[in-house]
C-alpha positions, 0 to 999 in steps of 0.5 A, spaced: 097 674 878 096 667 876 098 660 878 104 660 883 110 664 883 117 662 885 120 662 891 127 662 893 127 660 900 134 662 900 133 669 899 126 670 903 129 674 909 131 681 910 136 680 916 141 686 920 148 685 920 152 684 926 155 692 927 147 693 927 146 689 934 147 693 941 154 693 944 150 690 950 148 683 947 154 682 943 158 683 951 153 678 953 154 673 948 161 674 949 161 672 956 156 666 955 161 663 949 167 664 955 171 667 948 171 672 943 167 672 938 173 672 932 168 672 925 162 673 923 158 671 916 153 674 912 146 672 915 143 667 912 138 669 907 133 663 908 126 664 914 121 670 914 123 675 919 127 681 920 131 676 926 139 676 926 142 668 923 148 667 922 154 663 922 159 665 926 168 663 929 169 663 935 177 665 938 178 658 941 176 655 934 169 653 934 164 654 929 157 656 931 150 659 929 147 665 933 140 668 932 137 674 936 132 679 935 129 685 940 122 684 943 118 688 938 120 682 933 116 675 932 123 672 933 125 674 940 119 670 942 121 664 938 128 663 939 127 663 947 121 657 945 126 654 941 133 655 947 127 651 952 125 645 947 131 642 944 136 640 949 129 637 951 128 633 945 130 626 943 137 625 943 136 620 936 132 627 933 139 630 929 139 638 932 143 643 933 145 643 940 144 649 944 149 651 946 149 658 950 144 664 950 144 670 953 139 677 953 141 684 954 137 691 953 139 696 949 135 703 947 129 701 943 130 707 938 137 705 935 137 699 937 132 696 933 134 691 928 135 692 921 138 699 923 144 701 919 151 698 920 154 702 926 147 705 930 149 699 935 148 702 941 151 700 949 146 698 954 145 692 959 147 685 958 144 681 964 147 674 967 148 670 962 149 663 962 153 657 957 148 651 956 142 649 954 138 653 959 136 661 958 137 666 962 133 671 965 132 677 962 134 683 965 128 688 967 127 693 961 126 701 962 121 705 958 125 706 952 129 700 952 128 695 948 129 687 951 134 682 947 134 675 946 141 671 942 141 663 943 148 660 940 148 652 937 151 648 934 154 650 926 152 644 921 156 646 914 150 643 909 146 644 905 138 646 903 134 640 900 128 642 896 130 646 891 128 643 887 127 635 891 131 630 888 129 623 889 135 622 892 134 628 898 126 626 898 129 619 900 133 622 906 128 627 908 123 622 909 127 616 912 129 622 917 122 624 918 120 617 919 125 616 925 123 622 928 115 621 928 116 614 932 121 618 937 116 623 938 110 618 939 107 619 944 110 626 945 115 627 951 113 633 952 108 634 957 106 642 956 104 642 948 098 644 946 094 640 940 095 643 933 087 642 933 087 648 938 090 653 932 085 651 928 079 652 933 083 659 935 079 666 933 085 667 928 085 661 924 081 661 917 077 655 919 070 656 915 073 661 910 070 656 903 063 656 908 064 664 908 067 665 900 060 662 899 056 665 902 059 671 900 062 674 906 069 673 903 071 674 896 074 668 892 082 668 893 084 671 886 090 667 882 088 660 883 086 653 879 079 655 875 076 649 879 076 651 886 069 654 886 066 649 884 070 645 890 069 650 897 063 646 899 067 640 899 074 643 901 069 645 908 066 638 909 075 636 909 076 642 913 072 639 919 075 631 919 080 635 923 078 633 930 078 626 928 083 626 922 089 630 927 088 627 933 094 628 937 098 622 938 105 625 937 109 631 938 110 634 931 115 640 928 109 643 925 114 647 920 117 643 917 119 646 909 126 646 905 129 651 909 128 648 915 132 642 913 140 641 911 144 635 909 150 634 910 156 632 907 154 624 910 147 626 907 144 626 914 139 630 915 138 635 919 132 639 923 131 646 925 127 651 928 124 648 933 119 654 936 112 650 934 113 644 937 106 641 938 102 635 938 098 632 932 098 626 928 105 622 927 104 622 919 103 631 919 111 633 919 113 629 913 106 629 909 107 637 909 112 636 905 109 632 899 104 637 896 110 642 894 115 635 893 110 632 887 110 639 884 117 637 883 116 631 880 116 626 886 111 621 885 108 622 892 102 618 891 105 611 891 110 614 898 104 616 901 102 607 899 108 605 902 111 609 908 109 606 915 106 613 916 101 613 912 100 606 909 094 605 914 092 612 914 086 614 912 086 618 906 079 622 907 085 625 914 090 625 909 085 630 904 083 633 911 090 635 913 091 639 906 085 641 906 086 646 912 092 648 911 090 649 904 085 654 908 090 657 913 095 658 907 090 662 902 089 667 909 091 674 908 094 672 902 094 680 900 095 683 907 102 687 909 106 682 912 106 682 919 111 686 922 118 684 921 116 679 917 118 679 910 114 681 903 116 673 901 111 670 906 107 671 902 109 668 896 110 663 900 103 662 903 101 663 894 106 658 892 103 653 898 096 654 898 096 652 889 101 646 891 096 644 896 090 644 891 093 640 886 096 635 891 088 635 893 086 636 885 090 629 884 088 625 890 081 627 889 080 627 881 077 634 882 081 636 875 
């Protein structure tokens, strides 16, 4: 194919239903809530991943959102990460609570998600607890799989993004600002830099150097110009050092889908599982390669956000320079398991909008 596709980050994943989880995690989260779980909606379409998400209503009248998944999903891993970091954010940082996790094992065979509805099977909830602190999993025996559920707060909003307006880019952005100077310096004393991903053996980090050398082939489907660009897109690729330095502790992973307003137009940040540290402008200039795709003038935000008005711009093109590299990865690989075809689109989409964003800074069109 050629050029970027379309991606509705509303319909990414492919998630089980309630019927489908075991007895088990259900009885748990019972108990954990201290009342029954009344009415269950639909999972979310939005994410990547095969983990159960969905909205949920509780007998004494509350409203909450509940995530799970068994321990041979990238999920299960990720929700307990999540479960530990939030309640230890910021109180100025606007996240759904944690309100309640708890963890059971099942047999691993009927267990799995995205079993049919109905194949649910009983096995062993373990203590669980109401609050912001996970429990401890039950052992598993061979043939069992582990489960892990965390229950938050519901948030009855909406997804930005699709397209951005300049009224939610606004919003977006005056969130972000005040996040990054919560986060700066990080309150966490246990986050490794994002620097430390892009010197790991499975980040793309010498990817235009290989394709140039022949080791790699070029990416098909993407702007006629970029192969007149690795040497240069490689030079960027190795500002991060000084470009990234953590400063600040950063969501790493902030997109459409893990946005929602409100019907105060506050905004909201989720998925909170990547926690880490770099620069305090990295969330928000994230968002921006995809936000000017959409017609947002991001050049002149960029001149006059605190963020980023002293920043820079070689760290700026540096920064969409590596994760432009890490985006075109893969790109026509299976998706990892329990993740969705979707993924990659998304990785396609992203790495196109990244290269023009860099396109138009660096006049390279």
């Amino acid at each position: 194919m050629s050029g970027p596709p379309e991606v509705d980050y509303t319909a990414t994943s492919a998630r089980p239903s309630w019927s489908a989880l075991p007895a088990s995690l259900r009885h748990a989260l019972t108990v954990a809530l201290g009342t029954e779980i009344l009415e269950v909606a639909p999972s979310v379409g939005s994410g990547f991943t095969g983990g159960f998400a969905a909205p949920v209503t509780l007998a004494d009248g509350r409203q909450l959102f509940i995530k799970a998944a068994d321990d041979s999903q990238h999920p299960y891993k990720a929700y307990q990460r999540e479960a530990e970091l939030v309640p230890r954010l910021p109180a100025s940082i606007q996240v759904p609570r944690i309100l309640a996790t708890a963890h059971a094992t099942a047999p691993r065979t009927a267990a799995a998600a995205g079993s049919p509805p109905g194949a649910a099977t009983r096995g062993k909830p373990s203590t669980t607890i109401s609050g912001a602190t996970a429990s401890s999993p039950t052992p598993a025996t061979e043939g069992e799989a582990r489960w892990f559920a965390v229950a938050s707060e519901r948030v009855d909003a909406r997804m930005p993004g699709m397209p951005w307006t300049p009224e939610d880019f606004a919003t977006v952005t005056s969130t972000l600002e005040q996040m990054a100077d919560a986060l700066t310096p990080s309150p966490f004393d246990d986050l490794e830099p994002f620097s430390a991903e892009i010197e790991g053996p499975s980040f793309p980090r010498y990817r235009p150097a290989e394709i140039l050398a022949g080791k790699e082939p070029m990416p098909e489907g993407f702007q006629p110009w970029l192969p007149d660009r690795l040497r240069e897109l490689q030079e960027l690729v190795e500002l991060y050092p000084t470009a990234l330095a953590p400063t600040s502790a950063i969501h790493t992973d902030i997109r459409p889908d893990n946005l929602l307003i409100d019907a105060s137009n506050i905004c909201w940040t989720v998925d909170w599982n990547w926690l880490s540290l770099g620069p305090a402008w990295f969330d928000w200039v994230g968002l921006l390669p995809l936000a000017h795709r959409h017609g947002i003038d991001t050049l002149a935000a960029v001149k006059t956000s605190p963020l980023t008005a002293d920043v820079p711009p070689e760290h700026l093109d540096c920064f969409a320079a590596v994760l432009a590299v890490y985006f075109i990865n893969r790109l026509d690989a299976p998706p990892p398991p329990g993740c969705t075809p979707e993924i990659r689109r998304h990785q396609r989409l992203y790495a196109w909008a990244y290269f023009d964003w860099l396109a138009i800074r660096r006049n390279w069109a």
